[in-house]
N, C-alpha and C positions, 0 to 999 in steps of 0.2 A: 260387863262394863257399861253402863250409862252415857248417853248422847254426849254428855257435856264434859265428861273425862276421857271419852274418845277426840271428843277435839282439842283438848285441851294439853292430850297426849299427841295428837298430828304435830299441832301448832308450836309444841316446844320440846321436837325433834332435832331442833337445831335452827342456828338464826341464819343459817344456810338455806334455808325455804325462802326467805327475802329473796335473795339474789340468783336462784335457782336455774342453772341453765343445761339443755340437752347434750351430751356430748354428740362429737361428729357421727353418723351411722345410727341414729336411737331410733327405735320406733317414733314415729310419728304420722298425723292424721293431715292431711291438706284440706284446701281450699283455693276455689280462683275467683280471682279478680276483674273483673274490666281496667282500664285504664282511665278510659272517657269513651262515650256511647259516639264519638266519633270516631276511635281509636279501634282499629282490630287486633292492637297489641292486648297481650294479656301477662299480668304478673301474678304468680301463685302467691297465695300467702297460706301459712301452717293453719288450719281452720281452729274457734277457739277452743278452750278448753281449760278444767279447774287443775290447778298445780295437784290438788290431793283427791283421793275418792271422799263421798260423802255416806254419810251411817244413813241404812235402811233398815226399817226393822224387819227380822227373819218374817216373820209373822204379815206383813202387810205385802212384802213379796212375793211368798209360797200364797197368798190369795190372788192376787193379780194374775200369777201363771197360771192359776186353775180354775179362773174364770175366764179364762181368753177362748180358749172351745167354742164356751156356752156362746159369748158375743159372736163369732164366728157363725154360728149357728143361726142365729137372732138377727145380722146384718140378711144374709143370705134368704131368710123367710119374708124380710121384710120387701127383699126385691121381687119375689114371685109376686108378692100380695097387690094387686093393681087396683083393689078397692080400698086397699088401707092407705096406699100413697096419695091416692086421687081424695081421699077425704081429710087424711090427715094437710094435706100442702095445700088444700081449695083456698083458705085465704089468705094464704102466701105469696102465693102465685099470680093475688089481685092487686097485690102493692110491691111484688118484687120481680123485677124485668129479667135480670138473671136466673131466680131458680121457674121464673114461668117459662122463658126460652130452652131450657133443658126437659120440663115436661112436656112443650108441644115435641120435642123428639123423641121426648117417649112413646105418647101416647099416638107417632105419627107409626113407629117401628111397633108397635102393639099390633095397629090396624091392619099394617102388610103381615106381619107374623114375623116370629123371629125365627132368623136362617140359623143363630149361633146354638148349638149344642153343647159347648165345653162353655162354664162357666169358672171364673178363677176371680179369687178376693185374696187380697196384700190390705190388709187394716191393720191398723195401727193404734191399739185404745189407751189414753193417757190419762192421770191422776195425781192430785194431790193428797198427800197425808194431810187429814184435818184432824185440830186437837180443838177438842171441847170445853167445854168450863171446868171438866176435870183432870184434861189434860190426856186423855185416853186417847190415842193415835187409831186414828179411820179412813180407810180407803175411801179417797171419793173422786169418782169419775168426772172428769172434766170436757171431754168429748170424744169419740171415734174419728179417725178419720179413714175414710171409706176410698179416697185419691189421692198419688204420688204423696204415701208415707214414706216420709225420708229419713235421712239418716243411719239406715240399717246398713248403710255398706261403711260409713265413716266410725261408727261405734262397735264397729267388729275389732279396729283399729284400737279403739283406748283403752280396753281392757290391758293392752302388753304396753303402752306408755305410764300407764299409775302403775302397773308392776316394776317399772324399771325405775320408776325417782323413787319407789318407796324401797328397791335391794341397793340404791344408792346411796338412799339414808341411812342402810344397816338394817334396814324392816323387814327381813325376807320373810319370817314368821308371816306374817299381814299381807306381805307382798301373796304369798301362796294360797291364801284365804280368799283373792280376788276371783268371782265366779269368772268362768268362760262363756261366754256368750258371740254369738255369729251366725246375727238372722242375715248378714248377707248373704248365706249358704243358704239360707232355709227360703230366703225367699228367690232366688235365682233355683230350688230347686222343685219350690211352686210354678216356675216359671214356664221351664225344663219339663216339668209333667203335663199341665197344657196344650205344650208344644207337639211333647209325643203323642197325647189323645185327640191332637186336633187329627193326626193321622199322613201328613205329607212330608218327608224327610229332606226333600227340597227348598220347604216354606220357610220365611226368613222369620226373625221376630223384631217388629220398632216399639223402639223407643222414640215415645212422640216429647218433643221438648223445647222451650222456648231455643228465642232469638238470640241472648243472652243468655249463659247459665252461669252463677255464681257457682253453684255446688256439680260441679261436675262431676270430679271425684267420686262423692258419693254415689253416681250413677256407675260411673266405670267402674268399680270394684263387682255390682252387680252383674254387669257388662261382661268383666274379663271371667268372671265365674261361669255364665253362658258360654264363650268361647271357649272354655277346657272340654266342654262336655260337647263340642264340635256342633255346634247351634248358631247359627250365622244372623247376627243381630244389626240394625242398621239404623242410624241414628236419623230423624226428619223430623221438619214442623209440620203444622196446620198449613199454613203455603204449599210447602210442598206435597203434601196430601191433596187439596184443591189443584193444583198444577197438574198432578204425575198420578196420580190413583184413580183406580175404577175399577168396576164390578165384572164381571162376567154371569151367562144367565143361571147360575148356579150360584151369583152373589159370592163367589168367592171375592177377596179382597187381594187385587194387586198394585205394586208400589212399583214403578219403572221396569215394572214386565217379572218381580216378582213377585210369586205368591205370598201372602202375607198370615200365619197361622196363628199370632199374637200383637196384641197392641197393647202395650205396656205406658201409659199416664203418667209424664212428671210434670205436663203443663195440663192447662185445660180445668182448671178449680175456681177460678176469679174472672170475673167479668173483662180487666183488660185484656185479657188470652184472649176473645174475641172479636172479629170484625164480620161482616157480613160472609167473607169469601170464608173466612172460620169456622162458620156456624154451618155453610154447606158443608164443609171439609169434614168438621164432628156428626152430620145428619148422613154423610158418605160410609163413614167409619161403621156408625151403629145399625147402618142398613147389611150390612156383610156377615157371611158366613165366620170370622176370624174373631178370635177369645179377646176380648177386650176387656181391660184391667186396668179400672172397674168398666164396666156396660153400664150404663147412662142409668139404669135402675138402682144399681146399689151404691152410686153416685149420689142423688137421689134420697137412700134411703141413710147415707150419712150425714144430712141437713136438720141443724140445730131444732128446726121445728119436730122432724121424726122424734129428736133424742128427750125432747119435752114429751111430745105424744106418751113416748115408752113409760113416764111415771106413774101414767094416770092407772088407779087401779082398774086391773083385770084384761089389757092392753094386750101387755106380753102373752099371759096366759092362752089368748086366742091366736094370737102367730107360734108360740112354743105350746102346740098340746101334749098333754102324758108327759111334759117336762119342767113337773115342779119344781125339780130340786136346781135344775138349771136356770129359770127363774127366781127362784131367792138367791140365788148366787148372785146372779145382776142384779136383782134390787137393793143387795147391799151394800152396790157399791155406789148407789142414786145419792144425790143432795137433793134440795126443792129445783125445782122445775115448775115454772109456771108460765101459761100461756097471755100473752096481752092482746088478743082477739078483742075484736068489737063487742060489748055485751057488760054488764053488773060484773062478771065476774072479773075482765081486763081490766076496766075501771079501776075495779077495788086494789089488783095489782099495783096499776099506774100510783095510783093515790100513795101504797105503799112505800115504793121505793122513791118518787118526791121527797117522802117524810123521812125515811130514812136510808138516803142514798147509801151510804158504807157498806149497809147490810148486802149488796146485791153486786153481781153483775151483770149488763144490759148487752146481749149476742145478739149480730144480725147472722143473716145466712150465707157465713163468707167461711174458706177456710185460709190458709198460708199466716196465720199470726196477725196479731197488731189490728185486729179491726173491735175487739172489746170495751166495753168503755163501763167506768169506772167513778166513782164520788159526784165530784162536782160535773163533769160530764155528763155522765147518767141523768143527772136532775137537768141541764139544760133542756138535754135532749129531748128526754120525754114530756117536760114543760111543753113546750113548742110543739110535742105530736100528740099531747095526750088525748084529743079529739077527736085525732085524724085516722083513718084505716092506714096510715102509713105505719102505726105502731105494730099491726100486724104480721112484719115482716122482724121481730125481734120479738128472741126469747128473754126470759128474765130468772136467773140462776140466784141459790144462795153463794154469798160468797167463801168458799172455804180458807181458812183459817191453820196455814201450814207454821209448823214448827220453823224457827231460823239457827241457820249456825252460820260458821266462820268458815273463809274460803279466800284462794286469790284466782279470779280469773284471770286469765291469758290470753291478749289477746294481740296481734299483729300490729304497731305504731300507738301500743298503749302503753302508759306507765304500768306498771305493778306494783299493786296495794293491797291490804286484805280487805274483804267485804263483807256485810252483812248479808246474807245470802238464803235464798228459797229455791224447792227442787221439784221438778215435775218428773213421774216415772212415766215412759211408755212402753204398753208391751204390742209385738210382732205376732198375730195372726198369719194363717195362710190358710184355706180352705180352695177345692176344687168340686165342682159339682157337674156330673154329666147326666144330662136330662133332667132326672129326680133323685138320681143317687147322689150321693156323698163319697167321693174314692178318697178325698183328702183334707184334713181336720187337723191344724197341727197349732199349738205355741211354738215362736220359731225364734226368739231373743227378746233382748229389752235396751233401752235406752233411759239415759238418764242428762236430765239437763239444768242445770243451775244458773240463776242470777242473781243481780245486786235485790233489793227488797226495792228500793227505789221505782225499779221495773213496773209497770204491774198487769203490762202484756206485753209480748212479742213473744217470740224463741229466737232461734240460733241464725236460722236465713235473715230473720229481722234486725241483727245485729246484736242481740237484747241478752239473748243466754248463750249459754255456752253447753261443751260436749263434759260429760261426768263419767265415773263409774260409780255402782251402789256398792257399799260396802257392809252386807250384810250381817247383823249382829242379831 
């Protein structure tokens, strides 16, 4: 069946999908709320979500999961590499205050040596299907994210909510069809092996997390998976690390007298996370014996400058050796990448995308969504920097060019309409490495997120998209 008779079959399933509502007891995905940042009330609301799943193609999936290893692999190389990061981010780090503040902690925990032994990676690498002038659907990488990849505990959830409107419809056929997926599991059991390998049955595990959390949920589910397997997990900020944490001369890491054998990232990616007492709190963390997920390195080595680095020919080849074939696996999943460095060749970039802003999109070194910029943006911007070593701190992507279909998202105090709609897949790594082995190397789920076309960045925290399932054809 073809994209446009699958939706065409969703969409006049019945005109029941207009008004479409949960009965009492349905599966469903959360989300919370603040009230007001004065307020320590808090109201849940159901987090969003598309009324139907969206068509995947069989073919661009089964290559996404079967390159997630290889990145896996590639993330991990890239954090040993201390002459690849230092050359790769050198003039990065000369116009950008945030990823230089994360390398003087590297390069400060380099110089003492590192206590940590158990290394543990949760990445999360995401994609658009691009269609070409001939209309031939292509996996194409849109970034890594290398800290607090979210949503694996809330999209363990939606697979058994689109099974249930579609056996509502009378869909069970299709409804059955729907993969299972539950990288919650997979990554709480990356979590769990860490924890064993750190070697203390006492040791608690934090989760380190803002002041605020809108997506709670999505951590808790992670959370109460830790607690089944009797792993005593404890929730703290940056404050409270600054406050209550310290070392012992064996640099183990303790939190109010306990030991600490993981530090699990869901804040700590964006420049607001920090204040001064912050930044000792994170240069606290990274000096300590305890698994930190990510370690300031492979934090680091998920920075849009690295994932430019990685196109240039013969790159990868030198951090993946004797691993050809793992190599063209990722480069096929590359678009253009190009640097706007000082020099002929940034220039010639800058020039380009002036002239034809549409073509591109313009990344700084920021993750959480919504910091991309796009057309008429794009062109101010680089107007105004094109001169300046500030342009150095932004990569410059081709833009890809995804397929659109029909959808109604769902969202809490919003009408419901159907929309024009684009989808980003990402998939669940989990890799562990102690010393220089490799104990663990897994694909661990997928995620799927859709919005209006209007969009032309955020995700789901942003307000922007929503939660999906792929419906693979």
């Amino acid at each position: 069946m073809r994209k446009h008779e699958v939706w065409m079959w969703w969409l006049n399933s019945g005109c029941q999908c207009c008004v479409f509502t949960l009965p009492r007891g349905s599966p469903g995905v959360m989300d919370v709320l603040p009230i007001s940042e004065q307020s320590s009330s808090l109201v849940v609301n159901y987090a969003p979500f598309t009324l139907l799943p969206s068509v995947v193609p069989s073919t661009i999936f089964e290559q996404a999961y079967a390159v997630q290893q290889d990145f896996n692999l590639l993330v991990d190389a890239i954090s040993q590499n201390a002459e690849f990061l230092e050359r790769t981010l050198a003039s990065t780090i000369k116009v950008d205050n945030f990823t230089a503040h994360l390398f003087k902690i590297y390069k400060q925990v380099l110089k003492e040596g590192l206590a940590q032994s158990v290394f543990l990676g949760i990445n999360r690498s995401d994609y658009m299907v691009d269609h070409g002038a001939d209309g031939t659907p292509a996996l194409k990488q849109i970034e890594i994210n290398t800290i607090a990849a979210s949503f694996g505990g809330l999209t363990s959830r939606t697979t058994a909510v689109h099974r249930h409107i579609l056996n509502v419809l009378g869909k069970s056929k299709e409804a059955s069809k729907l993969l299972d997926n539950n990288p919650c599991q997979g990554i709480a059991l990356g979590i769990a092996k860490a924890w064993e390998l750190y070697g203390s049955a006492r040791a608690v595990v934090v989760f380190l997390v803002a002041d605020t959390e809108r997506n709670i949920f999505d951590q808790r589910c992670i959370e109460n998976e830790l607690w089944t397997r009797n792993i005593r997990v404890i929730r703290r900020r940056f404050e409270d690390v600054f406050e209550k944490a310290s070392l012992d001369n064996d640099r183990r890491l303790y939190m109010e007298g306990q030991e600490v054998a993981v530090v699990y990232y869901r804040e700590g990616y964006m420049p607001e996370n920090y204040n001064k007492q912050n930044w000792e709190a994170r240069l606290l963390i990274e000096r300590s014996k305890a698994v930190k997920c990510p370690d300031i390195a492979t934090q680091l080595a998920g920075t849009k400058k690295v994932q430019q680095e990685l196109s240039q020919p013969g790159v990868m080849e030198k951090l993946l050796p004797s691993r050809a074939e793992a190599v063209a696996r990722i480069r096929a999943t590359f678009t253009g990448l190009y640097s706007l460095d000082m020099g002929e060749e940034g220039a010639k970039m800058v020039a380009m995308a002036i002239a034809d802003p549409e073509r591109y999109v313009l990344k700084p070194q920021r993750e959480g969504g919504g910091n991309n910029l796009y057309g008429k943006e794009l062109k101010q911007l680089l107007e105004k920097i094109k001169d300046s070593p500030e342009r150095s701190s932004y990569i410059l992507m081709d833009k890809i060019t995804p397929q659109t279909s029909m959808n109604y998202l769902l969202r809490a105090h919003s009408p419901l309409k159907i929309s024009e709609c684009i989808s980003e897949l990402g998939f669940f790594g989990v890799y562990i490495r102690q010393g220089k082995d490799i104990v663990v190397n897994k694909h661990v789920g997928h995620l799927l997120r859709t919005k209006a076309v209007e969009h032309a960045d955020g995700g789901v925290a942003a307000g922007v998209a929503v939660l999906d399932t792929p419906y693979v054809i």
